[in-house]
C-alpha positions as CSV (number, residue, x, y, z in Angstrom):
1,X,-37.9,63.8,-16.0
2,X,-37.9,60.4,-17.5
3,X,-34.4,59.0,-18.9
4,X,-36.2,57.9,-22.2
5,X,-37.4,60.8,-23.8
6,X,-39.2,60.8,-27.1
7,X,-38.6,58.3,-29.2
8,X,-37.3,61.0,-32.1
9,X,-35.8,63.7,-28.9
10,X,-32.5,64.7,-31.1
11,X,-29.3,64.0,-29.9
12,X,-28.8,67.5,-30.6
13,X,-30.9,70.3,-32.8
14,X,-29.9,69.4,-35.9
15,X,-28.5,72.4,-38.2
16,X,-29.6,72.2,-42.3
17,X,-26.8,70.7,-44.4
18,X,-24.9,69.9,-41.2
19,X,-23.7,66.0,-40.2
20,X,-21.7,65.1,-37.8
21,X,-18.8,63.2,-40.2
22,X,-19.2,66.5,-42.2
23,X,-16.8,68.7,-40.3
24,X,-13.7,67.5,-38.5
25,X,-14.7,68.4,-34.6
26,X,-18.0,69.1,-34.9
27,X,-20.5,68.1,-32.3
28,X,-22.6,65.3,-33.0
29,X,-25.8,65.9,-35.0
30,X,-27.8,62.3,-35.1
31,X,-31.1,61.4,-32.8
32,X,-30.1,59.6,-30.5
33,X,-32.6,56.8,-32.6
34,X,-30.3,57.3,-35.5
35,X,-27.2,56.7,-33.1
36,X,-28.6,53.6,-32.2
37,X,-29.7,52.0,-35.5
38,X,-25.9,53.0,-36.5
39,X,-24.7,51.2,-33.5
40,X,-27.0,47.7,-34.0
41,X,-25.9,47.7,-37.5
42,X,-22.2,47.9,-36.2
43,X,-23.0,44.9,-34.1
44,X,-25.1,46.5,-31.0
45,X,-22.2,45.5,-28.4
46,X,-20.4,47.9,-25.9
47,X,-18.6,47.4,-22.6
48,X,-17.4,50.3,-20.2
49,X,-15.2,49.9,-17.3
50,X,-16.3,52.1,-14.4
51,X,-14.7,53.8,-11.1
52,X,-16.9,52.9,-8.4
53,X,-17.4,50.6,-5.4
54,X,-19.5,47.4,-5.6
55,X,-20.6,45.2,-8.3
56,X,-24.4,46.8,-8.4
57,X,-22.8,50.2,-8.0
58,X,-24.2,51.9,-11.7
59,X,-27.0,48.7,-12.0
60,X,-29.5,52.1,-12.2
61,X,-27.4,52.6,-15.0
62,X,-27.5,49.9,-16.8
63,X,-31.3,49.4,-16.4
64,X,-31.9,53.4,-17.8
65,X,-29.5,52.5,-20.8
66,X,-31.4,49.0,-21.4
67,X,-34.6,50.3,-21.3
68,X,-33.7,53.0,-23.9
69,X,-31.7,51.2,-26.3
70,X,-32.7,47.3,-25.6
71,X,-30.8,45.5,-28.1
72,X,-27.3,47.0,-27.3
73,X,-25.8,44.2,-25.4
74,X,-24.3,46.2,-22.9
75,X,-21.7,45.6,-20.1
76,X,-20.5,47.9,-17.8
77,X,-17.7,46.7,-15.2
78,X,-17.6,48.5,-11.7
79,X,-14.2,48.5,-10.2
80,X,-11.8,50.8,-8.4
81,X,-10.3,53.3,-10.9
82,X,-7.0,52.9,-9.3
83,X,-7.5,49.0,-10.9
84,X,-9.2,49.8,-14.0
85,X,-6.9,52.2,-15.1
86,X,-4.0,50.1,-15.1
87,X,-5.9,47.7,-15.9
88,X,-6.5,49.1,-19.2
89,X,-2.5,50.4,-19.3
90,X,-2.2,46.4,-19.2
91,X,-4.6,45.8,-21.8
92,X,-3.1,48.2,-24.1
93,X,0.5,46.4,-23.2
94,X,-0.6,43.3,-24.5
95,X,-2.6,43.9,-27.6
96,X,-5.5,42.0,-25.5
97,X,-8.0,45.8,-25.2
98,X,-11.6,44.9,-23.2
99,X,-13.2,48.5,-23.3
100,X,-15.1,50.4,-25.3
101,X,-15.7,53.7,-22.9
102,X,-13.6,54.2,-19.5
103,X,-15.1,56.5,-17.0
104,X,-13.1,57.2,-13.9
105,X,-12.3,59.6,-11.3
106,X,-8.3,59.0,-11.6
107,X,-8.9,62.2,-14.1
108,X,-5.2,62.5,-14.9
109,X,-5.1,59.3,-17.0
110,X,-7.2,61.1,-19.2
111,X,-4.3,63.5,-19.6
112,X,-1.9,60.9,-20.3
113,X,-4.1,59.2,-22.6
114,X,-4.4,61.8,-24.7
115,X,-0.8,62.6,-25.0
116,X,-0.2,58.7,-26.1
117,X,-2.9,59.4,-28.8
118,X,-5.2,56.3,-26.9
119,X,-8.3,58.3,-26.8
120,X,-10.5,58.9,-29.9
121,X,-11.8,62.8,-30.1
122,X,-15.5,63.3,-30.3
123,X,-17.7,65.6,-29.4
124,X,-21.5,64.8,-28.7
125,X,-24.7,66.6,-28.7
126,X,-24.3,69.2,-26.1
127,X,-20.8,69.1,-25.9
128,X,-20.7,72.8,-26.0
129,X,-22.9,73.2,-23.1
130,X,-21.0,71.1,-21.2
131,X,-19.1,73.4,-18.5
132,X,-15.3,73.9,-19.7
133,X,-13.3,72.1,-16.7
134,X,-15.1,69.3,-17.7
135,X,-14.3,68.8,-21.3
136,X,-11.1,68.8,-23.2
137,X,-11.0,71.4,-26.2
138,X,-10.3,69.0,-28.6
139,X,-13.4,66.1,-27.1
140,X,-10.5,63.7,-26.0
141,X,-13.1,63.2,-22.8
142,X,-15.8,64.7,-21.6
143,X,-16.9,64.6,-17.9
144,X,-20.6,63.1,-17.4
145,X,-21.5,63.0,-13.9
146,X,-20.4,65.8,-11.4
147,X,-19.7,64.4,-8.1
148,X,-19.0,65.4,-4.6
149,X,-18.1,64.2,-1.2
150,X,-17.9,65.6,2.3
151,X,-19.5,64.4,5.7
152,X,-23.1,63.5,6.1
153,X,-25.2,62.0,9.2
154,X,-28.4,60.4,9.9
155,X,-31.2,63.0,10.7
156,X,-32.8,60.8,13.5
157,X,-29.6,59.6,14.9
158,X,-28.0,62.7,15.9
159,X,-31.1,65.1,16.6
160,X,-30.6,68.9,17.0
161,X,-27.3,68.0,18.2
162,X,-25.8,67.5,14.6
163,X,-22.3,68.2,13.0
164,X,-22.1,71.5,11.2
165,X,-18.4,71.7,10.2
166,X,-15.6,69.0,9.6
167,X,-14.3,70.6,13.0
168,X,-16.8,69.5,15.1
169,X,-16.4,65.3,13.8
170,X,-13.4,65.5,16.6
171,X,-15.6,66.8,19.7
172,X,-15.5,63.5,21.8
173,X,-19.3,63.1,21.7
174,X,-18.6,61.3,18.3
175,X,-16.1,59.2,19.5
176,X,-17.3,55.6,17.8
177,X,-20.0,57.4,16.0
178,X,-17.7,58.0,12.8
179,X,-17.4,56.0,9.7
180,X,-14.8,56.7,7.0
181,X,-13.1,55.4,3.9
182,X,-9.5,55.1,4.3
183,X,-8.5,57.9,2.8
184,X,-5.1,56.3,1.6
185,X,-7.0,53.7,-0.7
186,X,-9.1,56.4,-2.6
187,X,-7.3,59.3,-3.8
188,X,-11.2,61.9,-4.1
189,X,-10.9,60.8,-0.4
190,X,-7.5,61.5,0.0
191,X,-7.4,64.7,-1.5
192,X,-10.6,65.9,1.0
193,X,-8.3,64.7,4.0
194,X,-5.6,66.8,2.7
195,X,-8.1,69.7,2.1
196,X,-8.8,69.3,6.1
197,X,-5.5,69.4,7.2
198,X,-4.3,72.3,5.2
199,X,-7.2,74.1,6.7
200,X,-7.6,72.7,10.3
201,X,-3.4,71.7,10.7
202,X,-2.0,67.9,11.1
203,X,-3.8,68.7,14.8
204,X,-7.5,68.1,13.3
205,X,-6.3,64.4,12.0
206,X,-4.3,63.3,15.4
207,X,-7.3,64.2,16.8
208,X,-9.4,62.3,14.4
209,X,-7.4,59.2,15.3
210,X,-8.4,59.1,18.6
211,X,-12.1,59.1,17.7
212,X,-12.3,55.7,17.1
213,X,-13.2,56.0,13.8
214,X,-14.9,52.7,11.4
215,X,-12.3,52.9,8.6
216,X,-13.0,50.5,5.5
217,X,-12.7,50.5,1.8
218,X,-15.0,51.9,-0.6
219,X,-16.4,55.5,-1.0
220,X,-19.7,54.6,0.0
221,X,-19.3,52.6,3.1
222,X,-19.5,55.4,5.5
223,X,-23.5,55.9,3.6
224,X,-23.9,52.2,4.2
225,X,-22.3,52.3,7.8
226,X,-25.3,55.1,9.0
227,X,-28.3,53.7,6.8
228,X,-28.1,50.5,8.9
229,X,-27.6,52.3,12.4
230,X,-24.2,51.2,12.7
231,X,-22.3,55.0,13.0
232,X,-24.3,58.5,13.3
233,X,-21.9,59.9,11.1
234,X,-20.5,59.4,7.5
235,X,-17.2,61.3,6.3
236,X,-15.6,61.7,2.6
237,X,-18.5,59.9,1.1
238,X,-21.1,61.5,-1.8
239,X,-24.5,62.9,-1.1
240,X,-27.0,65.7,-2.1
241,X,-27.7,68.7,-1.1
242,X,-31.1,68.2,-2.7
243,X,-32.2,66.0,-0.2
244,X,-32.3,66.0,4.4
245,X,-33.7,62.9,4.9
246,X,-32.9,60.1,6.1
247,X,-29.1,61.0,5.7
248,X,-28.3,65.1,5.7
249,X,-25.0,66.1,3.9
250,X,-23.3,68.7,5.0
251,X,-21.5,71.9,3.0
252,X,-20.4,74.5,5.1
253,X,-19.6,78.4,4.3
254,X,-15.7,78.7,4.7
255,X,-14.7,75.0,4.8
256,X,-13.8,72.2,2.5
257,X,-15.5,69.6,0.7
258,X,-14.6,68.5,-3.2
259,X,-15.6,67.9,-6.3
260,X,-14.9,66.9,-9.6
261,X,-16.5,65.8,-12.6
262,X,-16.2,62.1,-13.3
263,X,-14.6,62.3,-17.3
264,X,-15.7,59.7,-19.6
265,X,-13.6,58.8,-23.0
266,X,-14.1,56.6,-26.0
267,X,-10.7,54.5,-26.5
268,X,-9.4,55.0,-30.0
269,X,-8.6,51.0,-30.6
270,X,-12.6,50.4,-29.5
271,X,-14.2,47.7,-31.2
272,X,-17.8,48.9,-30.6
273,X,-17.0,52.7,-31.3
274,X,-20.5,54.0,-32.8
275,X,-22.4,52.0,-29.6
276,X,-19.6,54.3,-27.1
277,X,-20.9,57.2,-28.9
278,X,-24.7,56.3,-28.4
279,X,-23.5,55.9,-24.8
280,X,-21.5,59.3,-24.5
281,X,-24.4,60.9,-26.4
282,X,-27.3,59.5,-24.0
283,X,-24.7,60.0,-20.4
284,X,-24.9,63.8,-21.6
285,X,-28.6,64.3,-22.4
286,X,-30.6,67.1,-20.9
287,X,-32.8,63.9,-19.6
288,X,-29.9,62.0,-18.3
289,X,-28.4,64.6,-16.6
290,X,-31.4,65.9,-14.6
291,X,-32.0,62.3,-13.5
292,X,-28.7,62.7,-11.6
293,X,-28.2,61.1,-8.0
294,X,-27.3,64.4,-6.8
295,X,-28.9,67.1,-8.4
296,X,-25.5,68.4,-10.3
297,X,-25.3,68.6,-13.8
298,X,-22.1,69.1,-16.0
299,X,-24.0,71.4,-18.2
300,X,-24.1,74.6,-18.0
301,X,-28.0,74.8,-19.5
302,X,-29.5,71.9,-17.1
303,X,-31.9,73.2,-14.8
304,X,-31.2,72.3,-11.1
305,X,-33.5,71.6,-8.0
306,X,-34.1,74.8,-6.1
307,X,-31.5,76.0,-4.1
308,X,-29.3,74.0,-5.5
309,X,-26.2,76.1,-7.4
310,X,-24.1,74.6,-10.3
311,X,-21.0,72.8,-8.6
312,X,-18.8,75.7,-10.2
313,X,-20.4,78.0,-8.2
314,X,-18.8,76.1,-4.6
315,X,-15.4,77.9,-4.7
316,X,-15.0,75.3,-1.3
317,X,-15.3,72.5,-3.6
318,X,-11.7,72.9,-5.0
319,X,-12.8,72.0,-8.8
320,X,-9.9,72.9,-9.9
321,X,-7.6,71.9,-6.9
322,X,-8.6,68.0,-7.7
323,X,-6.9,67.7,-11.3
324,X,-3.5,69.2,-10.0
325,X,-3.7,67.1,-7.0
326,X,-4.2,64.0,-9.0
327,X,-1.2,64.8,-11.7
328,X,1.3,65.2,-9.2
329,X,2.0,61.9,-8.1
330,X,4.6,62.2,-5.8
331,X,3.2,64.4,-3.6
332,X,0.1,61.6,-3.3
333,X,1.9,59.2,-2.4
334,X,3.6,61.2,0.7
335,X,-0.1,62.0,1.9
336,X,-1.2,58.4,1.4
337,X,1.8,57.3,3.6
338,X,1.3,59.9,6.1
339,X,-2.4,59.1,6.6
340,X,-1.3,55.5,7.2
341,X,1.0,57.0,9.7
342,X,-2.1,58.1,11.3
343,X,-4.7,55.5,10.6
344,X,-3.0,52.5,10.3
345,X,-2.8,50.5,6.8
346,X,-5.5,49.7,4.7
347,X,-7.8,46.2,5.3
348,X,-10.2,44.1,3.6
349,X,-10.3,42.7,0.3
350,X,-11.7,45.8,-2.4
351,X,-15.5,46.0,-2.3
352,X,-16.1,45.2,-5.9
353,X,-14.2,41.9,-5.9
354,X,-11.2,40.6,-7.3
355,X,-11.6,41.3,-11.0
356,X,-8.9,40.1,-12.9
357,X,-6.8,41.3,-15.8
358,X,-10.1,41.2,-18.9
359,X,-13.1,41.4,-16.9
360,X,-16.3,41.6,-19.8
361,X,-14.0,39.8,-22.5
């Protein structure tokens, strides 16, 4: 389905008498049109730090948004969340605020946020189709994008003789065939790691060590890593289920993989706050969200590519397992120094650059 839609598709159905500053938490109500004349008239900027890892990383993104709305001067800032999140914290500290939207996977800043009143509550169109791990009750953040990772290969690189569990990655066959974020430098590919060992024992990771494994930073490098021919296999990386070919990702009955939604928030000291809810309003769109990389949606009402269930419906994802493993702190820091212990410290310079303290200021 095209990302543009009709030129006068509402933002939601509209109810008689009903407007969105009307009632104190009620979902938004304007076009998506109307949200955008609103939003030139308020100056037609925005900027939006978000997680991910390279530069060009959401440039699909920016193009869909561009296209739609083409006098928005829009920047959108990929970097690590780990980094953006303080980032912001800094920002905040110093009176010296870059960001319009944040959307990140470190999902329990969100939390915080919240409880230090830094997010602005708003809920838009669709908003109550929107599955309810992925919102909070009072539209502090919404999650837009559902995303997952386990271990994928190439089709024509490994043949009929493919991986069909996490297990079978430490079979010596696929010693040097293996590429991996370190999963002490991404805590979505920390927590998978620490899914494996509570199911396979500290026995599956010694083992893993001695597979000569490509370790390097950014999610996506293992994708990267097989695309060019380099390894066979890619672990803790994203992928679809929607799709074998060339790359095949792989989601087995009884073992782990994760996912979580990636949450998106409007900060409450925003400059550009009617052009973050044109964007929050557009990320959640039935259009928008069947355009998604992976065939997930975070609404319940979205239809899916066949055979393809709602991520909620994975009960080997470990929705839920992901928040709790992101709030407690402590504990993440003990697995990231463990896997260190294991797979030596992180290297190389982060994969979207050095950014800075005000990147899009």
């Amino acid at each position: 389905m095209s990302v543009l839609g009709a030129a006068a598709t509402p933002a939601a159905a509209a109810s008689p008498g009903r407007s969105s500053r009307s009632a104190s938490g009620a979902e938004e109500t304007r076009t998506l049109d109307e949200l955008y004349r609103a939003a030139l008239a308020d100056g037609g900027k925005l900027v939006v730090y978000a997680g991910g890892d390279t530069p060009t990383q959401q440039d699909a993104t920016k193009t869909a948004f561009r296209k739609r709305f083409p006098d928005i001067d829009l920047t959108l800032i990929v970097d690590y969340s780990k980094y953006h999140d303080v980032r912001v914290d800094n920002q905040f500290a110093t009176g010296t605020l870059v960001p319009d939207v944040v959307q990140l996977q470190t999902v329990q800043d969100f939390t915080r946020w919240k409880e230090q009143g830094r997010l602005l509550p708003y809920r838009p169109a669709g908003f109550s189709k929107v599955y309810d791990g992925f919102k909070d009750p009072q539209g502090a953040w919404v999650a837009i994008a559902a995303v997952g990772f386990s271990f994928l290969y190439g089709v024509d690189a490994v043949g009929a003789d493919a991986p069909k569990t996490p297990l079978d990655l430490i079979d010596p066959k696929w010693k040097g065939k293996i590429a991996s974020p370190f999963p002490h430098d991404d805590d979505a590919v920390l927590y998978l790691y620490s899914l494996y060992v509570q199911q396979y024992g500290w026995e599956w990771a010694a083992a893993l060590a001695g597979q000569d494994v490509r370790f390097a930073r950014g999610a996506d490098s293992p994708i990267g890593a097989v695309l060019r021919g380099e390894k066979q296999i890619g672990l803790a990386t994203a992928g679809t289920l929607a799709s074998t070919s060339p790359l095949k990702w792989v989601v087995a009955d009884g073992h782990p993989f994760m996912a979580w939604g990636q949450r998106a928030a409007i900060l409450k000291q925003a400059r550009n706050s009617t052009a973050a809810k044109l964007y929050l309003n557009w990320q959640l769109s039935d259009a928008q969200q069947q355009a998604s990389f992976n065939g997930w949606s975070v609404r319940t009402d979205t239809t899916l590519p066949a055979g393809l269930k709602p991520i909620w419906e994975y009960p080997n994802a470990h929705l839920d397992g992901f928040p709790a493993f992101m709030a407690d702190r402590a504990a993440v820091e003990r697995w990231k120094q463990t896997f260190a212990l294991y797979f030596g410290e992180v290297k190389g310079d982060p994969t979207p650059g050095w950014l800075g303290l005000h990147p899009g200021a």
